[in-house]
C-alpha positions as CSV (number, residue, x, y, z in Angstrom):
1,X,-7.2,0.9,-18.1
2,X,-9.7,3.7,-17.5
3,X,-8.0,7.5,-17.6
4,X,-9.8,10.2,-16.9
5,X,-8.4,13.8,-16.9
6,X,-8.9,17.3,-16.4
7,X,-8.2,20.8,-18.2
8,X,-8.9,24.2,-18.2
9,X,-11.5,26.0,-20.3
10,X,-10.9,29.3,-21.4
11,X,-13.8,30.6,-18.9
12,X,-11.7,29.3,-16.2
13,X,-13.6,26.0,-15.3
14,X,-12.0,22.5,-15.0
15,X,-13.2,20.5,-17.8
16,X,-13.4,16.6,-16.9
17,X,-12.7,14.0,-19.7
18,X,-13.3,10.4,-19.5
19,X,-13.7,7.8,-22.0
20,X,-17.4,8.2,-22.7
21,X,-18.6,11.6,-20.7
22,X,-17.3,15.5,-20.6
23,X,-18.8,17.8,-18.1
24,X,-17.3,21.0,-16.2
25,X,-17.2,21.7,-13.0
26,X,-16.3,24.9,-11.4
27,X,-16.9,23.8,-7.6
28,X,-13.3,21.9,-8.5
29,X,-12.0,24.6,-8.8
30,X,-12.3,25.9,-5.2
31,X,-9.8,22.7,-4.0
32,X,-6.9,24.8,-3.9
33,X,-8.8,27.2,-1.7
34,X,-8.0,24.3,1.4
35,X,-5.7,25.7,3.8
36,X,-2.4,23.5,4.9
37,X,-0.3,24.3,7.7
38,X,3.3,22.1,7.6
39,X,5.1,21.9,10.6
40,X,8.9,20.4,11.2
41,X,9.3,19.6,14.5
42,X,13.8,18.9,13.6
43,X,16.0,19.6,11.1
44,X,17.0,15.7,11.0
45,X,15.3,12.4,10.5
46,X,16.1,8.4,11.2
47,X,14.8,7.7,7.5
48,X,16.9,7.9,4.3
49,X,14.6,9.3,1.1
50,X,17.0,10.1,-1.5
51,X,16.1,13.7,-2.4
52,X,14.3,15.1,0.8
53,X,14.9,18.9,1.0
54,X,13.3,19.1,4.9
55,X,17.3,17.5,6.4
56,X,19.6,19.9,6.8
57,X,22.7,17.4,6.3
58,X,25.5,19.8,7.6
59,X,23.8,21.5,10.6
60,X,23.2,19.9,14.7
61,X,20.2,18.7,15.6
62,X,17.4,21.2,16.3
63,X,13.9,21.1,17.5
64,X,10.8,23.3,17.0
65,X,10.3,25.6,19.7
66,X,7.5,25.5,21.1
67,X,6.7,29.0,22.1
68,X,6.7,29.5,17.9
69,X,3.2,27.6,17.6
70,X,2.1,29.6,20.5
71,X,2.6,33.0,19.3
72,X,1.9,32.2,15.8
73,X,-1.9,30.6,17.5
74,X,-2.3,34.2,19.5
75,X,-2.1,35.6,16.2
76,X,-4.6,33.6,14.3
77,X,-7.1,33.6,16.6
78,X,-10.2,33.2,14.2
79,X,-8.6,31.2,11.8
80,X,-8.7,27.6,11.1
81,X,-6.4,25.7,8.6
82,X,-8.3,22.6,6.9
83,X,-5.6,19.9,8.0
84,X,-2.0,20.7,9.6
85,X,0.7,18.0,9.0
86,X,3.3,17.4,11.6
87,X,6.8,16.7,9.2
88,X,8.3,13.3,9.1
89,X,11.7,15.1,11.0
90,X,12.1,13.4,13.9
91,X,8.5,14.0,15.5
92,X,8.6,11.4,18.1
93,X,12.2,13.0,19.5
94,X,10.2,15.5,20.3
95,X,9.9,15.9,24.0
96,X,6.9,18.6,23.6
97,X,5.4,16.7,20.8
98,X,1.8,16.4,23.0
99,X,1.6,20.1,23.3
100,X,2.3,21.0,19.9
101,X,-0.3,19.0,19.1
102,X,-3.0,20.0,21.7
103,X,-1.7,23.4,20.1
104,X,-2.6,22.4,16.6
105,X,-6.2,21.1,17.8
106,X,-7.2,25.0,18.6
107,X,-6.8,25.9,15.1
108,X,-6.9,22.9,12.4
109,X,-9.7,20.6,11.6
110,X,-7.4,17.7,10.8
111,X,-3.7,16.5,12.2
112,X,-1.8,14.4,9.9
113,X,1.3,13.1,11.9
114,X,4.1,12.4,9.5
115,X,6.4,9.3,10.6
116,X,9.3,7.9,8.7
117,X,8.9,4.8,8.9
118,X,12.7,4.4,10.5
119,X,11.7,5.7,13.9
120,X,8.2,3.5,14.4
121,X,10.7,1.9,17.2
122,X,10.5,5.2,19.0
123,X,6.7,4.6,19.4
124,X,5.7,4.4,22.9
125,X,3.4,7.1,23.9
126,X,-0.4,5.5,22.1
127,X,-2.2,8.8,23.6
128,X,-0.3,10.4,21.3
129,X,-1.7,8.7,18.2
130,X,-4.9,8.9,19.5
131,X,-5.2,12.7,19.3
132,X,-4.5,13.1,15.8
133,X,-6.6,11.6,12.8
134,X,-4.3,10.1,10.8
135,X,-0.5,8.0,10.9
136,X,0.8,8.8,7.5
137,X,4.4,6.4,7.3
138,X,6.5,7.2,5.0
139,X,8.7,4.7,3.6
140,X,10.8,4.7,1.1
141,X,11.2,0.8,0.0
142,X,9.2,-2.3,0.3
143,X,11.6,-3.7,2.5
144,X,11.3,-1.3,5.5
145,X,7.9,-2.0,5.7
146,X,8.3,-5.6,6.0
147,X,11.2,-5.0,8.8
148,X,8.8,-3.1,10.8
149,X,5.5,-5.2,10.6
150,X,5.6,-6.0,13.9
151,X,5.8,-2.4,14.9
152,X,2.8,-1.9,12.8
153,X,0.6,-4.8,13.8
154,X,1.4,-3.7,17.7
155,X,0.0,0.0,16.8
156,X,-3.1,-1.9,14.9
157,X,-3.6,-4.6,18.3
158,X,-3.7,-1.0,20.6
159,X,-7.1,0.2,18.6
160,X,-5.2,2.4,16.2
161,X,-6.8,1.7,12.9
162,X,-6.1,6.1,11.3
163,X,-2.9,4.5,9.9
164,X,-1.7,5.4,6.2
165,X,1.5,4.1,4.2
166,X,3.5,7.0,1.9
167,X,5.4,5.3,-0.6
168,X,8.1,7.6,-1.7
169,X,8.7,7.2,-5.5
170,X,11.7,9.1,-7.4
171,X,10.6,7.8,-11.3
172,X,12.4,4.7,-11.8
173,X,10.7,1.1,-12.9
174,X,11.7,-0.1,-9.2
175,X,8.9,2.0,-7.6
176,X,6.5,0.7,-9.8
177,X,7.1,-3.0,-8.6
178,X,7.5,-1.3,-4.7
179,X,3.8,-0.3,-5.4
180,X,2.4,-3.4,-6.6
181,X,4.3,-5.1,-3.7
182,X,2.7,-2.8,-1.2
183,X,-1.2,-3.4,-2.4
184,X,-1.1,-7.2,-0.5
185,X,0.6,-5.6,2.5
186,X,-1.9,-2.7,2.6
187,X,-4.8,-5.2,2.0
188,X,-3.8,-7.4,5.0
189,X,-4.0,-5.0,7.7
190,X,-6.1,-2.2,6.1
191,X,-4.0,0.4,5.5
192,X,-4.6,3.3,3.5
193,X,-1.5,3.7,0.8
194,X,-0.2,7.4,-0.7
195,X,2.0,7.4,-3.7
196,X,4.1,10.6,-3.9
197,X,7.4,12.5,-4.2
198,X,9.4,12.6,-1.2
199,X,7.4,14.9,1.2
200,X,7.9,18.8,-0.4
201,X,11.1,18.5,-1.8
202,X,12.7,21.0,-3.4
203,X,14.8,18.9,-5.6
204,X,12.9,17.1,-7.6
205,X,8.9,16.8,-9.2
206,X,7.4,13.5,-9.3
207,X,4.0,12.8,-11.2
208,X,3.0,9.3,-9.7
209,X,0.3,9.2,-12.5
210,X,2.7,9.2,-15.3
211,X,4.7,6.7,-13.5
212,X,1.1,4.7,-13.3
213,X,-0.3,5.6,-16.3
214,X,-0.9,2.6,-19.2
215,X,0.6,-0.5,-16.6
216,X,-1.9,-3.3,-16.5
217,X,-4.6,-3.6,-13.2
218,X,-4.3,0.5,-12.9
219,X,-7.2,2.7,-13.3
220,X,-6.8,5.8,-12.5
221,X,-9.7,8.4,-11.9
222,X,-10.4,11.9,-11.1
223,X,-8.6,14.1,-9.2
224,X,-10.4,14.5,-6.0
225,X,-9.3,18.0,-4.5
226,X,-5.7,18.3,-2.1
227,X,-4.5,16.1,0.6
228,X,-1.3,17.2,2.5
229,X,-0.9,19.7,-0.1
230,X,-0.7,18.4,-3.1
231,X,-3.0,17.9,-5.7
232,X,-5.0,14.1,-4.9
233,X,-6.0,11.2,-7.7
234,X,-7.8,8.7,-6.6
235,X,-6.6,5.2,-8.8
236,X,-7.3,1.6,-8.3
237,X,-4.0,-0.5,-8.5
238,X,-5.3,-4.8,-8.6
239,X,-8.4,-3.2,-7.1
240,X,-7.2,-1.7,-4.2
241,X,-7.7,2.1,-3.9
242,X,-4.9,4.5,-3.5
243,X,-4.1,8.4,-3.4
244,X,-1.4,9.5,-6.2
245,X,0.1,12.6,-4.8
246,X,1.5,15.6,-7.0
247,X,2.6,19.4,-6.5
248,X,0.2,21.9,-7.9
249,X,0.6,23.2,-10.9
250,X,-1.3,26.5,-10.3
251,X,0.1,29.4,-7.8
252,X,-3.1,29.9,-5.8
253,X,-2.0,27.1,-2.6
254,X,-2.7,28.2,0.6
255,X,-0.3,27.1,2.7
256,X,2.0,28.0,5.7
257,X,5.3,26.3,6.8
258,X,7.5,26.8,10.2
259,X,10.4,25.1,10.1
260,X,12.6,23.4,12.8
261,X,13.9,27.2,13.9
262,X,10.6,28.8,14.1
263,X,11.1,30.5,11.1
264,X,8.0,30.7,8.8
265,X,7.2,30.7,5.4
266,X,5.2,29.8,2.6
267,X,6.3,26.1,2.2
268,X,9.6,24.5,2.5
269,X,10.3,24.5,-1.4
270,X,10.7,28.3,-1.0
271,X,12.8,30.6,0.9
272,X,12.2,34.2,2.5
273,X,11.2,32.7,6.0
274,X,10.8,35.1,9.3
275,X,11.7,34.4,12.7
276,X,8.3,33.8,14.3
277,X,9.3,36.7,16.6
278,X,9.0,39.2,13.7
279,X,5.8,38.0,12.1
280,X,2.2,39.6,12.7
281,X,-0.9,38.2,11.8
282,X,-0.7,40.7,8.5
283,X,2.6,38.9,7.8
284,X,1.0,35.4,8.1
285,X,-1.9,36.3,5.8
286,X,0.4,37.1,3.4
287,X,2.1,34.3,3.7
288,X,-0.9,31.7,3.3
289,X,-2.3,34.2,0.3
290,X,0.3,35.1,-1.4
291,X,0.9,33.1,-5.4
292,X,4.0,30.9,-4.9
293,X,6.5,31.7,-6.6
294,X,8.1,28.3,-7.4
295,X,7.4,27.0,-11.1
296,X,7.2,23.3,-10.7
297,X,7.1,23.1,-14.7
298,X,10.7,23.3,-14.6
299,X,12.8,20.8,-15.9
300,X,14.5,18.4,-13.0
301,X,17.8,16.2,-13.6
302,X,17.6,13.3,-11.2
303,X,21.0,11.3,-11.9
304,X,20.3,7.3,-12.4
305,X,22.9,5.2,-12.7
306,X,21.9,1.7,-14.3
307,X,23.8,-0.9,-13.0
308,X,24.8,-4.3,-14.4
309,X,27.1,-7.0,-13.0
310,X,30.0,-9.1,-14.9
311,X,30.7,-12.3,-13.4
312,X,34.3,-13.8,-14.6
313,X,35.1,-13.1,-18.4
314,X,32.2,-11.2,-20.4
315,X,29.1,-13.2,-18.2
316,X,27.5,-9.3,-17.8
317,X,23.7,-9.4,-16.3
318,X,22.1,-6.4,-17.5
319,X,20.1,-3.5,-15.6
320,X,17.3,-5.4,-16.6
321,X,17.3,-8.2,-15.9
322,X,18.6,-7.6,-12.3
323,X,15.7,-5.5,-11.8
324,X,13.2,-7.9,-13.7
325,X,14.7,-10.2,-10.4
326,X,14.1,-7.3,-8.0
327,X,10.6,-7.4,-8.8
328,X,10.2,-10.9,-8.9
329,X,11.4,-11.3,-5.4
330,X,8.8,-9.2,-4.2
331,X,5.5,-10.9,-6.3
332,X,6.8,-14.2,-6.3
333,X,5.5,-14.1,-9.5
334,X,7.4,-14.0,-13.2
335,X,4.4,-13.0,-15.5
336,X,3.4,-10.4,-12.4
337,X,6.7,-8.8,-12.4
338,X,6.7,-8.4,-16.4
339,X,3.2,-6.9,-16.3
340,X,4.6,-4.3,-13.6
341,X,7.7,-3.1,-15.5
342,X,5.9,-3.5,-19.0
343,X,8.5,-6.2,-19.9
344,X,6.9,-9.2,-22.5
345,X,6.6,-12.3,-21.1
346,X,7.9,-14.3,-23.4
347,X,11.0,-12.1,-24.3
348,X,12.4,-11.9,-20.8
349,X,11.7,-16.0,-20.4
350,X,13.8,-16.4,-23.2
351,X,16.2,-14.0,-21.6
352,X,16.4,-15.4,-18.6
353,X,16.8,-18.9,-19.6
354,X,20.0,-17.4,-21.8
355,X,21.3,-15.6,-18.7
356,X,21.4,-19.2,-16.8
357,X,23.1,-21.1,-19.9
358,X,25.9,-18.9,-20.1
359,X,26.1,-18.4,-16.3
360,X,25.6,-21.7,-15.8
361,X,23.2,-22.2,-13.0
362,X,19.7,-21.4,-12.3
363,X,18.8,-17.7,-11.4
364,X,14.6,-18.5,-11.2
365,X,12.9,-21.9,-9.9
366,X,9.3,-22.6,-10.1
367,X,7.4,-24.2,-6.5
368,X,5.2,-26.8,-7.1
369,X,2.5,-28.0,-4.9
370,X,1.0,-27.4,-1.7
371,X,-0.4,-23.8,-0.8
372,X,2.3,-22.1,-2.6
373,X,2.2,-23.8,-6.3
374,X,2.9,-21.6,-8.9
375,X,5.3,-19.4,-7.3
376,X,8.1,-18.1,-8.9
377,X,11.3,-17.6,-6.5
378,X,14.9,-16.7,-6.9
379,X,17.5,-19.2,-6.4
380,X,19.9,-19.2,-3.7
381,X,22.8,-18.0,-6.6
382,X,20.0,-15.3,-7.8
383,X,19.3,-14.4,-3.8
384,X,22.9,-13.8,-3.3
385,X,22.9,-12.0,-6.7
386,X,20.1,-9.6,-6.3
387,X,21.5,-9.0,-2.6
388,X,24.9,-7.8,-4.0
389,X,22.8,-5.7,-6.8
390,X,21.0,-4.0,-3.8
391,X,23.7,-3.2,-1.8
392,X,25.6,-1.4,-4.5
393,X,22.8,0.3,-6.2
394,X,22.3,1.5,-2.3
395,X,25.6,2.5,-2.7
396,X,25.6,4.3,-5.6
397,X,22.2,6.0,-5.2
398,X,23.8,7.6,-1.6
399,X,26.7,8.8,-3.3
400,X,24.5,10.6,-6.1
401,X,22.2,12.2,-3.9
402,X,24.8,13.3,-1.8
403,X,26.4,15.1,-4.4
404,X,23.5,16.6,-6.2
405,X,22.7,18.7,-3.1
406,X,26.2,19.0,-1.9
């Protein structure tokens, strides 16, 4: 794997490593100087992203107002923001949705519309897609985007081609099979993939490049500048390209958030927002300018609970090995899903064939012949298995996140 990184010399300039050259740059510098303007159109969303900091779980439903983008466009009326990203809360319930963005248009180069994946049913209007310049989906397994490939093929059929996938990762070996998963699905219909956090959370700070870093058929390469926000790396995962997304980790963003009460702010990981009634264009440019304040070095606790599961007396099958058969659902492929997770080969074989002595059937069977020869797929026993694994880690993860940010 090719790495190649960046630090800061003590004259200010990014210094770019790689394995063979070294060379700064201070034009890099400037790519925090991109100004992002996040919008929530509600305070609620369809979609289920453990750790997402844009729901407010205990409130009712609220949507933007839309007199908040048009006193807040009176009061810019010079200034242009590089991209503005409509939030993933429940865009499409939006029943002014094409006049925020028609709004947006007078004062942003780009439009990112943010969808969870969940509400892709609620897709009906296509003028509305075609006035912004990129679909970004956000999805938080492998298995949503399977369940709504029709949706997605429908939007492709209709001309729309602008569309992105955001895998949301929260640091755990799963995500990194999820990825891998997603390259063939991105590959058949041409869609651009993100790998990142889940969208501005407050909660916790995920590095998809540490998560990437030293796994087999990734190369990851420079950091490119900001997209959505955060800071962008390009990276080639079995040859496909793909953006890793991470929060800054310098206090010179420009940004602006309104959230679902037309209160503004700085972005939604900080607080100290202002009715958009109250706010002058002074107030704004403070806003956009000011150094945030958050210090996303800090140290985040993310509770994980590794499961196993016994079957009759003392026939346990370990975290591991359950998500060793997670993976290989998904690649159909044993020596694939070991080279994802960084598992050997040959030790999890052994394990494996172990597991099925003492359970006494078959949790892996090999397909021979025709198009699909060399295929590795679960057993009906390891189906069921893996099914019952999901549902309780489901389960479990819920009940975590739900009491973290009680």
């Amino acid at each position: 794997m090719v790495v190649t990184w960046l630090r800061r010399n003590t004259v200010g300039d990014l210094e770019i490593h790689s394995a063979d050259s070294k060379y700064t740059s201070s034009k890099l510098v400037s790519s925090m100087s991109k100004k992002t303007l996040l919008v929530s159109p509600s305070n609620k969303c369809e979609g289920n992203c453990h750790h997402c900091s844009l729901v407010a779980l205990n409130e009712k439903e609220r949507f933007l107002p839309l007199r908040a983008i048009e006193r807040l466009g009176r009061l810019w009326k010079n200034f242009m923001f590089d991209e503005s990203i409509i939030l993933c809360t429940n865009p499409l319930k939006h029943t002014q949705l094409p006049s925020i963005i028609e709004l947006l248009q007078s004062f942003s180069r780009k439009i990112h519309l943010f969808i969870n994946i969940n509400s892709l049913s609620n897709a009906l209007d296509k003028s509305i897609f075609e006035r912004i310049n990129e679909i970004v989906l956000v999805i938080p397994s492998i298995e949503l985007a399977r369940r709504f490939e029709r949706h997605i093929k429908v939007l492709i059929s209709q001309g729309i081609e602008n569309i992105s996938l955001y895998y949301v990762v929260i640091g755990t070996a799963k995500d990194i099979g999820n990825i891998f998963s997603l390259i063939p699905f991105c590959r058949t219909y041409g869609l651009s993939l993100r790998v990142g956090e889940p969208p501005y959370s407050k909660y916790v700070n995920i590095n998809p490049i540490t998560l990437l870093e030293g796994k087999r058929n990734v190369e990851i390469c420079l950091r490119y500048g900001t997209l959505y926000g955060y800071y962008a790396t390009n990276a080639f995962i079995k040859g496909y390209p793909v953006t890793l997304l991470a929060k800054p980790f310098e206090t010179t963003c420009r940004m602006l958030y309104v959230d679902a009460s037309g209160r503004v702010g700085k972005c939604p990981i900080l607080d100290g927002r202002m009715h958009y009634r109250k706010v002058d264009e002074k107030i704004v440019r403070r806003f956009i300018f000011s150094k945030c304040t958050s210090s996303h070095f800090k140290l985040e606790f993310i509770p994980v609970a590794n499961i196993s599961l016994m079957i009759g007396d003392k026939k346990e099958i370990p975290h591991d090995v359950l998500m060793l058969l997670e993976v290989i659902e998904q690649l159909k492929s044993f020596r694939a899903a070991c080279s994802a997770l960084g598992f050997s080969t040959s030790t999890y074989m052994e394990k494996i064939k172990s597991l099925e002595y003492t359970l006494g059937f078959k949790l892996l069977t090999s397909e021979k012949g025709g198009k699909v020869r060399g295929r590795t797929v679960l057993t009906d026993k390891g189906r069921y298995i893996l099914q019952l694994y999901k549902e309780i880690s489901e389960s479990v993860n819920k009940y975590l996140y739900q009491n973290m940010h009680a």
